[in-house]
Residue frames as qw, qx, qy, qz and C-alpha x, y, z in Angstrom:
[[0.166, 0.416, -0.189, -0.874, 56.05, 9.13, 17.15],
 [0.170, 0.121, -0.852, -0.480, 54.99, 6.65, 14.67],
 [0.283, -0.418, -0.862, -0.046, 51.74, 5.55, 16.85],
 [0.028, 0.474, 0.307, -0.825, 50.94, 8.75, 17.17],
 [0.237, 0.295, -0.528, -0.761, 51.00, 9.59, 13.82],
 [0.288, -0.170, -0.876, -0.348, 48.84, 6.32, 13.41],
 [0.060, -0.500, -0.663, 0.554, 46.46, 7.37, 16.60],
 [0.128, 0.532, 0.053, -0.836, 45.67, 10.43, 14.54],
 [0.366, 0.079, -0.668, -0.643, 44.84, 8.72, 11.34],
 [0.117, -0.334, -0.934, 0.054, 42.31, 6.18, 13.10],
 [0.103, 0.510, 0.593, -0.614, 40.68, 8.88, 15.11],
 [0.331, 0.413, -0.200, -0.824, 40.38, 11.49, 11.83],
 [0.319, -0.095, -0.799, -0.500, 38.88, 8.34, 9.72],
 [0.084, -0.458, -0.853, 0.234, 36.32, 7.41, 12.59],
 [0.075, 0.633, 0.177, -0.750, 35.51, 11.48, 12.49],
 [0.140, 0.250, -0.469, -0.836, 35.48, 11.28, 9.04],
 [0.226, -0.265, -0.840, -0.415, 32.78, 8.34, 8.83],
 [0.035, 0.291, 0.740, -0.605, 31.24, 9.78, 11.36],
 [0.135, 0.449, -0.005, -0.883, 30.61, 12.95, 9.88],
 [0.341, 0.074, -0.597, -0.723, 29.43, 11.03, 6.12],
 [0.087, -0.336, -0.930, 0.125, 27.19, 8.67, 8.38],
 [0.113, 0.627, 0.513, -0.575, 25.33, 11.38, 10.10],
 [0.179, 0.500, -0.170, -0.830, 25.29, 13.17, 6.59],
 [0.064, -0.079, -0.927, -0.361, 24.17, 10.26, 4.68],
 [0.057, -0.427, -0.837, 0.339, 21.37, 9.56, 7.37],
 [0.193, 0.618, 0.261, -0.717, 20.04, 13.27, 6.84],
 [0.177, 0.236, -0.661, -0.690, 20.36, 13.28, 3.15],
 [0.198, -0.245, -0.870, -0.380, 18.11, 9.95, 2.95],
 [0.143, 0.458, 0.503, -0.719, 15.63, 11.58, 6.36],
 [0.064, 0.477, -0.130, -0.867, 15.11, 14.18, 3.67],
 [0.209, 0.183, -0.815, -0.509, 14.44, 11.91, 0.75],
 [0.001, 0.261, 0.889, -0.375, 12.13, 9.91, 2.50],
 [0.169, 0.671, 0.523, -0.497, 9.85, 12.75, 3.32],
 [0.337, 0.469, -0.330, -0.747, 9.86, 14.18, -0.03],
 [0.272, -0.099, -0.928, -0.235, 9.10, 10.57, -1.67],
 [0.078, -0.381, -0.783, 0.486, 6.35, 10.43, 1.15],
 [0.320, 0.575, 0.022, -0.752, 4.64, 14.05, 0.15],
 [0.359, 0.300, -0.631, -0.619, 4.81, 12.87, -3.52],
 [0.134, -0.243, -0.958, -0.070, 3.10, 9.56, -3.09],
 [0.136, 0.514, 0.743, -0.407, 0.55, 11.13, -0.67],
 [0.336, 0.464, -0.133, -0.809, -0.34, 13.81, -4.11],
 [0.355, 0.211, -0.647, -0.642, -0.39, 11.30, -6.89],
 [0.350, -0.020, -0.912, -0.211, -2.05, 8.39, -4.98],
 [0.535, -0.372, 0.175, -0.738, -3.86, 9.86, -1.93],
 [0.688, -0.172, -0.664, 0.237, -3.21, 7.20, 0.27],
 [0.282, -0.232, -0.438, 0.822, -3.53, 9.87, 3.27],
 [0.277, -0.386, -0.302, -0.827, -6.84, 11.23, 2.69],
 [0.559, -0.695, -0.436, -0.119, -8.20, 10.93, 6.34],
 [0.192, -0.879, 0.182, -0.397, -7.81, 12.12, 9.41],
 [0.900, -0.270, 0.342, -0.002, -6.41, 9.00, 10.86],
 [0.761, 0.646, -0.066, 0.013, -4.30, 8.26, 7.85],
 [0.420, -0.692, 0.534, 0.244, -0.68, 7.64, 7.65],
 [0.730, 0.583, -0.148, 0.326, 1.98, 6.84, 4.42],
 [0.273, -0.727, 0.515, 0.363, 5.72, 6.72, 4.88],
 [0.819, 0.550, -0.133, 0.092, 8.05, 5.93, 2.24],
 [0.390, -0.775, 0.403, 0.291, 11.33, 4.86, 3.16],
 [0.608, 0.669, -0.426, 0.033, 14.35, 4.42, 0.90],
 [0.947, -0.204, 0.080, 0.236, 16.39, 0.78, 2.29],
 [0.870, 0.211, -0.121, 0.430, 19.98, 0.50, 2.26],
 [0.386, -0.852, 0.234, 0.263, 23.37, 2.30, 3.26],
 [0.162, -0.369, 0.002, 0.915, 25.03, 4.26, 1.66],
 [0.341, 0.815, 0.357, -0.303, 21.78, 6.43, 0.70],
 [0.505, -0.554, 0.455, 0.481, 24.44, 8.59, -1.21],
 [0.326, -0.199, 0.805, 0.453, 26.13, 6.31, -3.19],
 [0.350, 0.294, 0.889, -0.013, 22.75, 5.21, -4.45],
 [0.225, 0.881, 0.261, -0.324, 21.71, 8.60, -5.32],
 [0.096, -0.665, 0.459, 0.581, 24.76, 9.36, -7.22],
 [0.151, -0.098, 0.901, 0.395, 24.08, 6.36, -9.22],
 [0.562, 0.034, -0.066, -0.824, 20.15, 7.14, -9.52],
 [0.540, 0.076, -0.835, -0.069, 19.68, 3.08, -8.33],
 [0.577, -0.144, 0.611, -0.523, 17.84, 1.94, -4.80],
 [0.334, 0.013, -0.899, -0.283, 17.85, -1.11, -4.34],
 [0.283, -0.232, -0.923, 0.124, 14.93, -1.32, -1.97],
 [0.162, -0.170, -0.024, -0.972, 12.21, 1.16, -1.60],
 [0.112, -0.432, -0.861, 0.245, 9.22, 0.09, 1.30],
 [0.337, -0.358, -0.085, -0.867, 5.55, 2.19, 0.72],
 [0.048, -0.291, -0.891, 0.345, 3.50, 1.71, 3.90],
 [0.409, -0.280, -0.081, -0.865, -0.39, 3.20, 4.06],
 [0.113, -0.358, -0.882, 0.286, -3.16, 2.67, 6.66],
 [0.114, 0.699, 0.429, -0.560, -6.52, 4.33, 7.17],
 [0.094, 0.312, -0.420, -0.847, -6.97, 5.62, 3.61],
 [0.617, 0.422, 0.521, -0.413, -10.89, 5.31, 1.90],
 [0.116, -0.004, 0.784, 0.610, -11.36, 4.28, -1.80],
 [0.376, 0.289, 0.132, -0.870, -14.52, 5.13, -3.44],
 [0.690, 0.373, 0.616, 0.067, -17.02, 2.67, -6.07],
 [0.525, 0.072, 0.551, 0.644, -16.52, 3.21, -9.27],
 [0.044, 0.552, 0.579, 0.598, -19.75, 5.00, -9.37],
 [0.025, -0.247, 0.310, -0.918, -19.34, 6.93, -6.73],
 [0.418, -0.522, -0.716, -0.201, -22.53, 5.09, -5.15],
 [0.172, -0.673, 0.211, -0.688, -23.49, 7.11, -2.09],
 [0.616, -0.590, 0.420, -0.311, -21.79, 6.03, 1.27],
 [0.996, -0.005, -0.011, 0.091, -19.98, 3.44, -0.37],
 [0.189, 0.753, -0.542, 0.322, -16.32, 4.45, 0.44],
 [0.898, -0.119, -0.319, 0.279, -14.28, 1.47, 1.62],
 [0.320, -0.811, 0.479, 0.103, -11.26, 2.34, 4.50],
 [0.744, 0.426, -0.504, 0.106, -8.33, 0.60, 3.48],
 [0.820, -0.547, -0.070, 0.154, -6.70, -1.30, 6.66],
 [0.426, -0.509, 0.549, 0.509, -2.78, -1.38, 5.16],
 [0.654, 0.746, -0.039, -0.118, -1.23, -0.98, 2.23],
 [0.466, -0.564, 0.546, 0.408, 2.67, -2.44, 1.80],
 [0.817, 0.565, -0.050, 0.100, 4.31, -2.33, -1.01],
 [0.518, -0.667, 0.379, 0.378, 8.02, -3.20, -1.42],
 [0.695, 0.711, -0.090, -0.060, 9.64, -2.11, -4.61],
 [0.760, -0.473, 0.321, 0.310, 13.02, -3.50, -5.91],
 [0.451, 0.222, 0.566, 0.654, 15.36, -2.38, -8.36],
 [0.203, 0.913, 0.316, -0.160, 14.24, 1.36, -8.68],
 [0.462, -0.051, 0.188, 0.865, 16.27, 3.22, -10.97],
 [0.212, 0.772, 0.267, -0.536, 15.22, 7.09, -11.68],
 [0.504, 0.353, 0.590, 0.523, 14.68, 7.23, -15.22],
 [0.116, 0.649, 0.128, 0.741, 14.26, 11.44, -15.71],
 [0.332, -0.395, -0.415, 0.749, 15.31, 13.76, -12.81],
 [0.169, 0.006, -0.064, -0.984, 13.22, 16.43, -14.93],
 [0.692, -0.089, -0.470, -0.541, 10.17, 14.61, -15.21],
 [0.310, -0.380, 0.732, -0.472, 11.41, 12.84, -11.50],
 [0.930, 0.020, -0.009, -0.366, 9.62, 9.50, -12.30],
 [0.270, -0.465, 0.823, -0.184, 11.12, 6.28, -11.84],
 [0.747, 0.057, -0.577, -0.324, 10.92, 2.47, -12.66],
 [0.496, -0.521, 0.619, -0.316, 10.91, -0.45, -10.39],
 [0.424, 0.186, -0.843, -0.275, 11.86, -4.11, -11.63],
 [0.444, -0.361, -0.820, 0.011, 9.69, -6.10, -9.31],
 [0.242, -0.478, 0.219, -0.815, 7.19, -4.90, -6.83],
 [0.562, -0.180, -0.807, -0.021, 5.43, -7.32, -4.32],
 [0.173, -0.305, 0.203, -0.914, 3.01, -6.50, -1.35],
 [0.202, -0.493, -0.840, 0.108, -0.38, -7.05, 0.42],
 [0.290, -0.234, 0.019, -0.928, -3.43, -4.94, 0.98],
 [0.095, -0.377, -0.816, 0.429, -5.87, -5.85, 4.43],
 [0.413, -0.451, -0.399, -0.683, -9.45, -5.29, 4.14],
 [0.055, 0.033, 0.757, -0.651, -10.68, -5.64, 8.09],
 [0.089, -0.433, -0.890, -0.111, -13.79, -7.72, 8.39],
 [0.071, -0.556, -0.376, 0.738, -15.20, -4.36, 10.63],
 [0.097, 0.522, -0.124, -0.838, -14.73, -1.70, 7.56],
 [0.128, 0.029, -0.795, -0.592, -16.12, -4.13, 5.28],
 [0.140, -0.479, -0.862, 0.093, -19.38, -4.56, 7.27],
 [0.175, 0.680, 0.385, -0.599, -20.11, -1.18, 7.51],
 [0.141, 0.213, -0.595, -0.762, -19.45, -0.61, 3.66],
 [0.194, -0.210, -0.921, -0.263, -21.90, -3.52, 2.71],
 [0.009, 0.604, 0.693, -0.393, -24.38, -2.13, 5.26],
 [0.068, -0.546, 0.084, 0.830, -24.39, 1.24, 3.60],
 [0.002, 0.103, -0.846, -0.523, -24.59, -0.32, 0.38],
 [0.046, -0.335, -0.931, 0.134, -27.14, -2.47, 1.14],
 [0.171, -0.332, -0.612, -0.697, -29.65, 0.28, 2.02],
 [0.371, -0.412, 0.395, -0.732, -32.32, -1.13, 3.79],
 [0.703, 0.132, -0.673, 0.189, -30.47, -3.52, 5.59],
 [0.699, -0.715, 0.020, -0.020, -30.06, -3.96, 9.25],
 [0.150, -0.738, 0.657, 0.030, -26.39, -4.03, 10.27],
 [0.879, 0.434, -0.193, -0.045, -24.99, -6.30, 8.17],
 [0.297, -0.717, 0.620, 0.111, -21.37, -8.52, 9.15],
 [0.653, 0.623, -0.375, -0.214, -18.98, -9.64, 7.52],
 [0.569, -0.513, 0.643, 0.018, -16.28, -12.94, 8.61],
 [0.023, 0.424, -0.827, -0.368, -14.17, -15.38, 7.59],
 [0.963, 0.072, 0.170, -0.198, -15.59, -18.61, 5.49],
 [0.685, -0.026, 0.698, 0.206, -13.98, -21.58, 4.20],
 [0.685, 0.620, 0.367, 0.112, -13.39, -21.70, 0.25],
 [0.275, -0.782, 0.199, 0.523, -10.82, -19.09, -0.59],
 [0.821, 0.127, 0.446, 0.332, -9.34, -19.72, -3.94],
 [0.466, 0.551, 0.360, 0.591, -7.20, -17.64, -6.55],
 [0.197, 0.256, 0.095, 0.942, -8.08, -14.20, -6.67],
 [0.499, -0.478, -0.496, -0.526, -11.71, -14.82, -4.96],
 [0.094, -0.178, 0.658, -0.725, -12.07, -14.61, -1.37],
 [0.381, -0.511, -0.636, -0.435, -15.05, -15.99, 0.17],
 [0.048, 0.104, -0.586, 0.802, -16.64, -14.40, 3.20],
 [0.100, -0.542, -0.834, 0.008, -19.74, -15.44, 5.14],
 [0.075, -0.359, -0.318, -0.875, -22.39, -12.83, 5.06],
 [0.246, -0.504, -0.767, 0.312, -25.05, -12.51, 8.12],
 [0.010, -0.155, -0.197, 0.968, -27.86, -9.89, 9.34],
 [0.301, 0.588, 0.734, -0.160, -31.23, -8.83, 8.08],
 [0.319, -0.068, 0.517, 0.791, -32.46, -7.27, 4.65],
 [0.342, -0.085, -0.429, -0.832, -35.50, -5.92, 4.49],
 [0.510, -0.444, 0.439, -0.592, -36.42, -7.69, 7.79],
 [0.969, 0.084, -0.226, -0.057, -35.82, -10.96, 6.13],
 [0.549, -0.582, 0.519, 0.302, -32.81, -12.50, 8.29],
 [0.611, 0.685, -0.393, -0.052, -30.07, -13.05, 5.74],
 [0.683, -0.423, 0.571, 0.170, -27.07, -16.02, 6.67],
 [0.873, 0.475, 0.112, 0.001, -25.08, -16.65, 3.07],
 [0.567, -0.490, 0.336, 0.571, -21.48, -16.48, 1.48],
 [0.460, 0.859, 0.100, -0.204, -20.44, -14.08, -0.27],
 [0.768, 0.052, 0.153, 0.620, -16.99, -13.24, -2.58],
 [0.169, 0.933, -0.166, -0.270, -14.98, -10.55, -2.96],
 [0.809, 0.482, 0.180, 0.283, -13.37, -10.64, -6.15],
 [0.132, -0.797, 0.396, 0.438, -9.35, -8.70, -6.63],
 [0.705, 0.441, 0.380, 0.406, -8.48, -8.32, -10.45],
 [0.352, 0.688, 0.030, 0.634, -6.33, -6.03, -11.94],
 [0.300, 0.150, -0.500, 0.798, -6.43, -3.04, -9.34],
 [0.461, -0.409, -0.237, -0.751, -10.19, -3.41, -8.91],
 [0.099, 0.164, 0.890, -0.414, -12.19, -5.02, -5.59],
 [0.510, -0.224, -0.204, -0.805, -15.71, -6.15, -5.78],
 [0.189, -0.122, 0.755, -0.616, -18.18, -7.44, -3.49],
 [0.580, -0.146, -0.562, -0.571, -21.14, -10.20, -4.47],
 [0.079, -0.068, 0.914, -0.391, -23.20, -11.20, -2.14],
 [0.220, -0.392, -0.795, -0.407, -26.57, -13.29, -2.77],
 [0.268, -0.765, -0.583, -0.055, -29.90, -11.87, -1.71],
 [0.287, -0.696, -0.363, 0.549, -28.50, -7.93, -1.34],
 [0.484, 0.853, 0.131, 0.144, -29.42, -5.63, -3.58],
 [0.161, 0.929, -0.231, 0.238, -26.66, -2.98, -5.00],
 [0.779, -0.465, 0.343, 0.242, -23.60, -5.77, -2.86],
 [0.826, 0.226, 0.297, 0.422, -21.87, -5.59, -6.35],
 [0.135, -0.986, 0.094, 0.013, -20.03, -2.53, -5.97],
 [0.816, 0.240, -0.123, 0.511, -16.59, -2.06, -7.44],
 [0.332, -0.917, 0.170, 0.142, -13.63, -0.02, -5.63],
 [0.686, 0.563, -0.169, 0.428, -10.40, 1.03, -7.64],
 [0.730, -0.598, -0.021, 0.330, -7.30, 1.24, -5.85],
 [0.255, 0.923, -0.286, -0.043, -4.98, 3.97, -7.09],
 [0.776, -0.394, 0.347, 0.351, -1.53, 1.75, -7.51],
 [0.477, -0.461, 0.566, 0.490, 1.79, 1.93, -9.12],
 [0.824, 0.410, -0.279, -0.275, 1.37, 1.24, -13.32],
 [0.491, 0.495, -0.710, 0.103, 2.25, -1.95, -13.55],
 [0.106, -0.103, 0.837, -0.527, 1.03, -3.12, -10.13],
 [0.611, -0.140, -0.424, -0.654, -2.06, -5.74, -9.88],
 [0.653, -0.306, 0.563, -0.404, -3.91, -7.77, -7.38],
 [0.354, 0.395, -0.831, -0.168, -2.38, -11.15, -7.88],
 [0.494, -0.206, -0.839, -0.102, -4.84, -13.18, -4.87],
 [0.412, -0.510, 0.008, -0.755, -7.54, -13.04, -2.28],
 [0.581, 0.084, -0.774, 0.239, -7.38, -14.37, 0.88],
 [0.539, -0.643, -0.243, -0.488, -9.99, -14.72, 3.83],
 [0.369, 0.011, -0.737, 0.566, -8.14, -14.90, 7.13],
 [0.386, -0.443, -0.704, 0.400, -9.19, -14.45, 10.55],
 [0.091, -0.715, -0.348, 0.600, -9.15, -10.75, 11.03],
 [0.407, 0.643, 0.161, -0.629, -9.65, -9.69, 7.47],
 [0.874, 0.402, 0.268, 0.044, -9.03, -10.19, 4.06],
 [0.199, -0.670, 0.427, 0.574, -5.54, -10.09, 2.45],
 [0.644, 0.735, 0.207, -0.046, -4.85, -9.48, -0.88],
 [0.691, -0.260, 0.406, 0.538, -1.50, -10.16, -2.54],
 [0.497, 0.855, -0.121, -0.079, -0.15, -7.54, -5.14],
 [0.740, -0.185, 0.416, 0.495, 2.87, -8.10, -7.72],
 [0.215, 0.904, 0.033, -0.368, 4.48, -5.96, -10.18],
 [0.732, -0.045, 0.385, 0.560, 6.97, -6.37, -12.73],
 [0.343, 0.412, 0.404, 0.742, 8.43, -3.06, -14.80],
 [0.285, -0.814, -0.435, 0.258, 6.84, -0.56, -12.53],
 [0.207, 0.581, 0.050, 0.785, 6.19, 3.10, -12.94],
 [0.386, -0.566, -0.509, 0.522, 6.70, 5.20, -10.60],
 [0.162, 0.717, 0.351, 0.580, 5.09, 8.58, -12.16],
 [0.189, 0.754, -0.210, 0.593, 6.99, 11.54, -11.24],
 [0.801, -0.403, -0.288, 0.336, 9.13, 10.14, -8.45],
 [0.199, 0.847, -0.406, 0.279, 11.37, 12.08, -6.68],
 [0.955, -0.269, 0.048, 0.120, 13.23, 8.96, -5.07],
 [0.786, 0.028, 0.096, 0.610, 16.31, 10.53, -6.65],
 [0.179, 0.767, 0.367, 0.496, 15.58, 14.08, -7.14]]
């Protein structure tokens, strides 16, 4: 009798975690895509047709975490999303390659006002040597097709990238920099007119490009945050 009685408590506790697993799992599903919609309004990181943003909320029990308005570990991905010059120059819209950001330590700081803080944020944004050659051609004018690749020299916050094509039917072969401050990108490159063109990246308050780095297949760019707003979140909502 007694191992019955103890057969029936195992099975009803495995049914019971079953049941708060599979209700957990939908609960955060749910969260997710509502964090996901909200990012893709305030930051438009999903303005193409190609485009693509998820937000997921990390850990287990989702829940718990919500009861306590705390996550520890909230991952934004974007790809395929276009950024514009400051001055709206014509045809100068950059694609972004990726966007990651991984925020730690969100707590939701007003469930009326759904916003949210994050104690440390850390990331990378990929420029692809491709979408940067046809920007710079665009730019440029009248340029022949203009490409962009990796050089030697990297340093800090400066990227350097090597610059090739023809400008006005003068061949062109030089190195240029692209420059990541604050949440801005710009592009100098000697002997092309209108190459200094700035693009603002809608991020986080509180989130800034921290270094620039020419690799092989494009440029990354390291971003870091400390105290982060997250302006009308609904990570907890």
């Amino acid at each position: 009798m007694r191992r019955r009685w103890v057969k029936v408590l195992l099975i009803t506790v495995v049914v019971l975690a079953a049941l708060f697993t599979a209700a957990d799992r939908a609960a955060v599903h749910y969260a997710d895509k509502e964090a996901t919609q909200l990012a893709k309004e305030k930051y438009g990181y999903a303005n193409t047709t190609d485009g693509r943003l998820d937000v997921t909320i990390e850990g287990f029990p989702f829940l718990t975490q919500a009861a306590d308005q705390e996550f520890g570990h909230v991952a934004l991905t974007a790809s395929r999303f276009l950024v514009d010059t400051t001055t709206n120059a014509q045809g100068g819209y950059l694609h972004i390659d990726r966007l990651h950001l991984d925020l730690r330590g969100v707590t939701v700081t007003s469930l009326t006002a759904r916003s949210a803080e994050a104690n440390l944020a850390t990331g990378t944004l990929t420029l692809s040597y491709k979408e940067l050659s046809e920007a710079l051609t665009r730019l440029a004018g009248n340029a022949g097709p203009l490409q962009v690749s990796r050089a030697p020299g990297s340093n800090g916050q400066a990227a350097r990238v090597k610059v090739s094509g023809t400008v006005g039917g003068t061949a062109l072969n030089t190195t240029g920099t692209l420059l990541a401050q604050g949440t801005e990108l710009s592009l100098t490159v000697p002997g092309v007119e209108r190459a200094g063109n700035v693009w603002r990246v809608d991020l986080p308050e509180g989130v800034g490009f921290e270094s620039a780095r020419a690799e092989p297949d494009g440029v990354e760019i390291g971003l870091v945050g400390h105290q982060v707003t997250l302006g009308a979140s609904r990570f907890g909502g």
